[in-house]
C-alpha positions in Angstrom: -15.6 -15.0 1.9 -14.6 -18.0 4.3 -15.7 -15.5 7.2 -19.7 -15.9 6.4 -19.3 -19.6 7.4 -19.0 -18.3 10.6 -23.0 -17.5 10.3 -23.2 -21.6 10.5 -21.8 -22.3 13.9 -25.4 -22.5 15.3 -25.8 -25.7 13.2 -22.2 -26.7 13.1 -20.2 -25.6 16.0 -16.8 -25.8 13.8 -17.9 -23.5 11.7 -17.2 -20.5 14.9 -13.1 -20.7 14.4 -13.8 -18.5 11.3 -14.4 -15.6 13.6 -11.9 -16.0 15.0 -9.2 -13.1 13.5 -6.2 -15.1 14.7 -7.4 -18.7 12.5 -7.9 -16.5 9.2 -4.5 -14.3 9.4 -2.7 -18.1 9.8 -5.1 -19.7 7.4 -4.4 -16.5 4.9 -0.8 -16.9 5.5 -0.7 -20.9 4.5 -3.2 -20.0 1.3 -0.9 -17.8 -0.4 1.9 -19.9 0.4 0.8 -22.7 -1.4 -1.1 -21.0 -4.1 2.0 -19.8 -5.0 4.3 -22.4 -5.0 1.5 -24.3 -7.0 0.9 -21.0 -9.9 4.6 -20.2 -9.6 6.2 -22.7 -12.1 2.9 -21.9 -15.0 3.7 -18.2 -14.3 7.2 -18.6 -14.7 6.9 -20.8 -18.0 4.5 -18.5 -19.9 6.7 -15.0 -18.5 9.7 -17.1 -20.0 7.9 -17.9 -23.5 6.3 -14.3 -24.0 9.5 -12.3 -22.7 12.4 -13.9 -24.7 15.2 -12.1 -23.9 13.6 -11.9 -20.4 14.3 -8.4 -18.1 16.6 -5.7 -19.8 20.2 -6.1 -17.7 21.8 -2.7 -16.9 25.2 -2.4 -19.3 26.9 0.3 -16.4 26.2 -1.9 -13.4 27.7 -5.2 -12.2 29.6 -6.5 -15.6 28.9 -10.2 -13.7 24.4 -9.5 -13.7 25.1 -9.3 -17.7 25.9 -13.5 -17.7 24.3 -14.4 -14.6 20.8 -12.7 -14.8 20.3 -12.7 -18.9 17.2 -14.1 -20.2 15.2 -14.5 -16.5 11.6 -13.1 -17.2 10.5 -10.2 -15.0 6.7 -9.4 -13.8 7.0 -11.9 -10.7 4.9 -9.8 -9.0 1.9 -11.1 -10.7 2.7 -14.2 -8.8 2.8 -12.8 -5.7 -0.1 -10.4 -5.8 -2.5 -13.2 -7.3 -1.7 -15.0 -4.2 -2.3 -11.9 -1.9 -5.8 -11.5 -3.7 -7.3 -14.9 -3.5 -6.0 -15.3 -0.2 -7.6 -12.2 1.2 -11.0 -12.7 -0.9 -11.2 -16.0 1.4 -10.1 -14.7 4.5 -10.8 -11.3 5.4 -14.2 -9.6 5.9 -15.0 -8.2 2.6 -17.4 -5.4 4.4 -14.4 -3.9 6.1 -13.8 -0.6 4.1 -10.3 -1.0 4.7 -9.4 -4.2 3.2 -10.9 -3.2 -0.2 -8.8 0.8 0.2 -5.7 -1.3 0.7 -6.1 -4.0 -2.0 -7.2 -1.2 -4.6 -4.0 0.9 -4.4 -2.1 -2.6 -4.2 -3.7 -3.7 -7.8 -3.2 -0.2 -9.2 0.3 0.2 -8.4 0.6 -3.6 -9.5 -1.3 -2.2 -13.0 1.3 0.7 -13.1 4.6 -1.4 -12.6 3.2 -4.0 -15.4 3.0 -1.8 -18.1 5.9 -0.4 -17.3 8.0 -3.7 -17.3 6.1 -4.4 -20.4 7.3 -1.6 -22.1 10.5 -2.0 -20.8 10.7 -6.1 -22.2 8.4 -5.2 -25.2 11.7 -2.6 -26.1 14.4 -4.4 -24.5 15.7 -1.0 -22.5 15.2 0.9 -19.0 12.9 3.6 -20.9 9.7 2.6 -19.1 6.5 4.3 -18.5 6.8 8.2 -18.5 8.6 9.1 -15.1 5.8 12.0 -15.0 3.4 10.7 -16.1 3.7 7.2 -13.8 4.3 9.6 -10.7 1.4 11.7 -11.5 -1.1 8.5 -11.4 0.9 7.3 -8.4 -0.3 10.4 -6.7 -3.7 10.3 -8.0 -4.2 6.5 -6.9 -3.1 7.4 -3.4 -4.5 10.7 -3.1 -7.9 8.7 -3.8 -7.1 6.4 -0.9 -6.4 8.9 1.4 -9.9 11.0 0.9 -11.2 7.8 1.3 -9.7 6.9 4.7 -10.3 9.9 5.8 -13.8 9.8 5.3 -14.5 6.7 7.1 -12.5 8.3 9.9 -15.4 10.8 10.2 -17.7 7.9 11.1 -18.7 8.8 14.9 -17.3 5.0 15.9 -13.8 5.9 14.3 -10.6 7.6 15.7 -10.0 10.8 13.3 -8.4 9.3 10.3 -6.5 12.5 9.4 -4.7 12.9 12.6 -0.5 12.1 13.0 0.6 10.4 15.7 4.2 10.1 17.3 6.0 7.0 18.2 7.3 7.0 22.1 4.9 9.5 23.2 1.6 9.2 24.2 -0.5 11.8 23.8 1.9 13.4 20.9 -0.7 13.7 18.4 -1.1 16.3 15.7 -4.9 17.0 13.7 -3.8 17.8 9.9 -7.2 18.1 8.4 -6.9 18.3 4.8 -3.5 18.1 4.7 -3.5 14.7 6.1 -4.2 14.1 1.9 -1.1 15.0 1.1 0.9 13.7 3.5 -0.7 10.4 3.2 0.0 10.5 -0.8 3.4 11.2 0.1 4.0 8.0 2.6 2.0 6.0 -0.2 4.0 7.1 -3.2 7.3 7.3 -1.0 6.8 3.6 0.1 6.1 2.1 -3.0 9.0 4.1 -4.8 11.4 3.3 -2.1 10.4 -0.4 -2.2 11.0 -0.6 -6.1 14.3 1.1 -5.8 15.3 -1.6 -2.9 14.3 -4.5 -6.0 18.1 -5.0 -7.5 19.4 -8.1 -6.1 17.9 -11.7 -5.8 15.7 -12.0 -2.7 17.1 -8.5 -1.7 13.4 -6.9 -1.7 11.1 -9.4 -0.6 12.8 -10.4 2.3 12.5 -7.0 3.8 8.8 -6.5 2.7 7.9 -9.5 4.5 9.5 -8.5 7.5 7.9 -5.1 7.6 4.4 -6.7 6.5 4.9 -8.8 9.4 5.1 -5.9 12.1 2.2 -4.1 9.9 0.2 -7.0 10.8 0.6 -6.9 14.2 0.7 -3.1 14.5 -3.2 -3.7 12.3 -4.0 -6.2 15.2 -3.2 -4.1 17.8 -5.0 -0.9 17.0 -7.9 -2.5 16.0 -8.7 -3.9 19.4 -10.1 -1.6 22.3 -8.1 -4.5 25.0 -4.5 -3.5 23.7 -5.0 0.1 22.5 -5.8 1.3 26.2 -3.3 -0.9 28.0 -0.6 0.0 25.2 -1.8 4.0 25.1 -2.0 4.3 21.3 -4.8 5.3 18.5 -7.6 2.9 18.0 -8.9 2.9 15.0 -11.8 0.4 14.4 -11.2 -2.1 11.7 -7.5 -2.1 11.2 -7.7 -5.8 12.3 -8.6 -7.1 9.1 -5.8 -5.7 7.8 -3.9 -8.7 9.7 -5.2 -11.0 7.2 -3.9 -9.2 4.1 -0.4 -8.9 5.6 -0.3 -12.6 6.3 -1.4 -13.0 2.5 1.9 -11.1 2.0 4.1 -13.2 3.7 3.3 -16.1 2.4 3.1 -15.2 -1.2 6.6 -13.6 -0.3 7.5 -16.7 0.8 6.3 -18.6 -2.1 8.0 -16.0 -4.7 11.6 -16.1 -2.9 11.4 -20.2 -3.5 11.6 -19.0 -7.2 13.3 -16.1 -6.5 16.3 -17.4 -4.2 20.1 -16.6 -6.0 20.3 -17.7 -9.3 16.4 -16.3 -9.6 14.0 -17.8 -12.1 12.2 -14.6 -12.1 12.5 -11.2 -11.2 9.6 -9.2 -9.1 9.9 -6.4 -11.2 7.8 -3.1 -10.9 4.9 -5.2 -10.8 5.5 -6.3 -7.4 8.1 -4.1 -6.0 6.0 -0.8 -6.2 2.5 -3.0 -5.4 3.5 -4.1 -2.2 5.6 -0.7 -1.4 2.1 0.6 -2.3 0.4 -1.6 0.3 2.9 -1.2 3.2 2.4 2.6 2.6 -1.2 2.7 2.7 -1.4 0.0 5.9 0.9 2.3 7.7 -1.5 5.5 7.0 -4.9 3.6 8.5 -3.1 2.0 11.5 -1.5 5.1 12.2 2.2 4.5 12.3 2.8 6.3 9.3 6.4 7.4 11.6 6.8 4.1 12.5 7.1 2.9 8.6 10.2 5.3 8.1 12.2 2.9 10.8 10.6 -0.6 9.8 11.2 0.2 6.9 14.4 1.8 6.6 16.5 0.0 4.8 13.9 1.1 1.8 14.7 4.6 3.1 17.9 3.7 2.8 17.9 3.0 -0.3 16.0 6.1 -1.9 18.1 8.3 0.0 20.9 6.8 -1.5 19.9 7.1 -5.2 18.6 11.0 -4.4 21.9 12.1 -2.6 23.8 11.0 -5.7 21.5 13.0 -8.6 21.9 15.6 -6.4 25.6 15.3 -5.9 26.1 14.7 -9.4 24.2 17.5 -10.8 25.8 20.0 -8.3 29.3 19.0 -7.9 30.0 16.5 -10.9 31.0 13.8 -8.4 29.1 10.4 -7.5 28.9 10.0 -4.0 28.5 6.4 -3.9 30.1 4.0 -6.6 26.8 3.5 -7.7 23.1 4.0 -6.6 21.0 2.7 -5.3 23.8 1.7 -2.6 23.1 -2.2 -2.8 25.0 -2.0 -6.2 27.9 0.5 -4.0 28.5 -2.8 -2.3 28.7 -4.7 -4.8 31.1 -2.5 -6.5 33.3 -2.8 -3.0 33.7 -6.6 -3.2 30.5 -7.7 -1.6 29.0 -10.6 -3.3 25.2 -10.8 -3.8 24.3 -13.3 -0.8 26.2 -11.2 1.4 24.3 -8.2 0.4 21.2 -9.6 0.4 21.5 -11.5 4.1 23.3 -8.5 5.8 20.6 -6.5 4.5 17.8 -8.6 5.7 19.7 -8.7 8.9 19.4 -5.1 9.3 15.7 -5.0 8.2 15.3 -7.4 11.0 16.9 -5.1 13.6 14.8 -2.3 12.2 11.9 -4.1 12.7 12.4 -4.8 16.3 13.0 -1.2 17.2 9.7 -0.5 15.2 7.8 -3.4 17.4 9.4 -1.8 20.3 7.3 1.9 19.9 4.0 -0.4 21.2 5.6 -0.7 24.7 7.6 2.3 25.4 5.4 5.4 25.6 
């Protein structure tokens, strides 16, 4: 919205740092901050006095969560996403295509993870929305987004949309045509999934999805301009820039939630944000072309997932648990870790994931 000033400079020469894609992503950053760290203690307040008995606590994990987590209201993500939508609404160009693909599966994986934590405090148990039914409109959400990214690839200005390319290689690309729908539902769905199964510890999520939003921002920055595309040999794809802003919008309103959030939390992300912004790392990663990339920035969420599927499958097959329990943040815990030591080693490694992710830009 902010960006239209630009249209000004001729009469007020100040007006010209609002081109400039740089000023917004910083300016976007700083605007969700501070929205919310000024929303967060309402939010918090009104969660606390609808929710009563605040998040369901699981009875089979940690017997020390049961005292130490009680009562704290869940759907924290509603702070954080408010602050990613008025930030970007200000910031970004709202004629990019992209901008509006990404917030859309953002909100309706945000709409998705509400009802089911509202089901889940409205009931005071785990038994949320439908598992089949929430996956199926996962799919169909993302599914959406990826005909739609496809078609704007089409355009005769635009790389092909529905193309796969390889990280450490240059010219390793592969065309999937259609399929590209599928396998972009798949990184979608995946991502937000494995982002909600990472959300079990205080500041153990959104520390991580800051991170990876931060590389996703400068992964969006790079493909999106001609200069660094052809002296860095990878996909341009026109546009992606933008994307820059919304991923700054993400940090800060991460940064803003983990003031509330830090050990002992006053709120919980809940589905609401976890599978949101899982939702909008996934579908960042599909228009800038590092879908690959994704699977190591963010592989502690991998991590994660994999963790909880190895032991169904272990279970069901053999009658024995792998891990002590799944997903393996809670393994730890039953091994003697204690929650801050979880959460930093784990945002230690994200950090070291990150950096070999940054790392594919240069060595092709």
């Amino acid at each position: 919205m902010l960006y239209w000033l630009a249209d000004l400079s001729g009469q007020i020469g100040f007006f010209n740092v609002f081109r400039y894609l740089t000023v917004r992503t910083g300016a976007s950053m700083m605007t969700s901050l501070v929205f919310v760290f000024w929303l967060g203690p309402t939010i918090i307040d009104l969660l606390r006095l609808r929710q009563g008995k605040g998040q369901p606590i699981r009875t089979d994990g940690p017997q020390s969560h049961l005292v130490t987590k009680k009562g704290t209201p869940t759907m924290g993500g509603l702070m954080i996403l408010s602050g990613i939508v008025v930030s970007t609404l200000l910031w970004a160009q709202l004629f990019n295509p992209y901008v509006w693909i990404v917030l859309g599966v953002t909100l309706a994986f945000g709409m998705i993870g509400f009802y089911d934590d509202y089901l889940k405090v409205t009931k005071q148990s785990h038994d949320g929305y439908s598992g089949k039914k929430r996956f199926a409109a996962e799919v169909l959400i993302a599914a959406i987004a990826c005909v739609a990214i496809a078609s704007i690839g089409r355009l005769p200005t635009a790389a092909s949309a529905t193309s796969l390319a390889f990280p450490f290689f240059k010219e390793m690309v592969f065309e999937l045509g259609w399929f590209f729908i599928i396998f972009g539902a798949f990184i979608i769905v995946g991502a937000g999934n494995a982002v909600n199964l990472t959300d079990g510890l205080d500041g153990l999520a959104i520390g991580p999805v800051m991170i990876a939003a931060g590389c996703f921002g400068i992964f969006a920055y790079v493909v999106g301009n001609t200069t660094f595309t052809t002296y860095l040999q990878i996909n341009y794809v026109a546009g992606t820039g933008e994307l820059a802003v919304l991923c700054a919008a993400v940090i800060g309103a991460g940064l803003g939630f983990l003031w509330f959030n830090a050990p002992p939390a006053s709120i919980f992300m809940g589905d609401t944000g976890s599978l949101a912004l899982g939702g909008l790392l996934g579908t960042v990663a599909v228009v800038t072309k590092h879908e690959v990339v994704l699977a190591v920035v963010g592989g502690l969420f991998v991590l994660e997932a994999v963790s909880v599927i190895v032991q169904v499958i272990s279970f069901k097959l053999t009658g024995k648990r792998v891990f002590k329990m799944a997903p393996i943040h809670h393994h730890f815990e039953q091994l003697g870790w204690t929650e801050p030591q979880i959460v930093i080693r784990f945002w230690i490694i994200a950090i070291v994931l990150a950096l070999i992710g940054l790392s594919t830009l240069k060595l092709r």
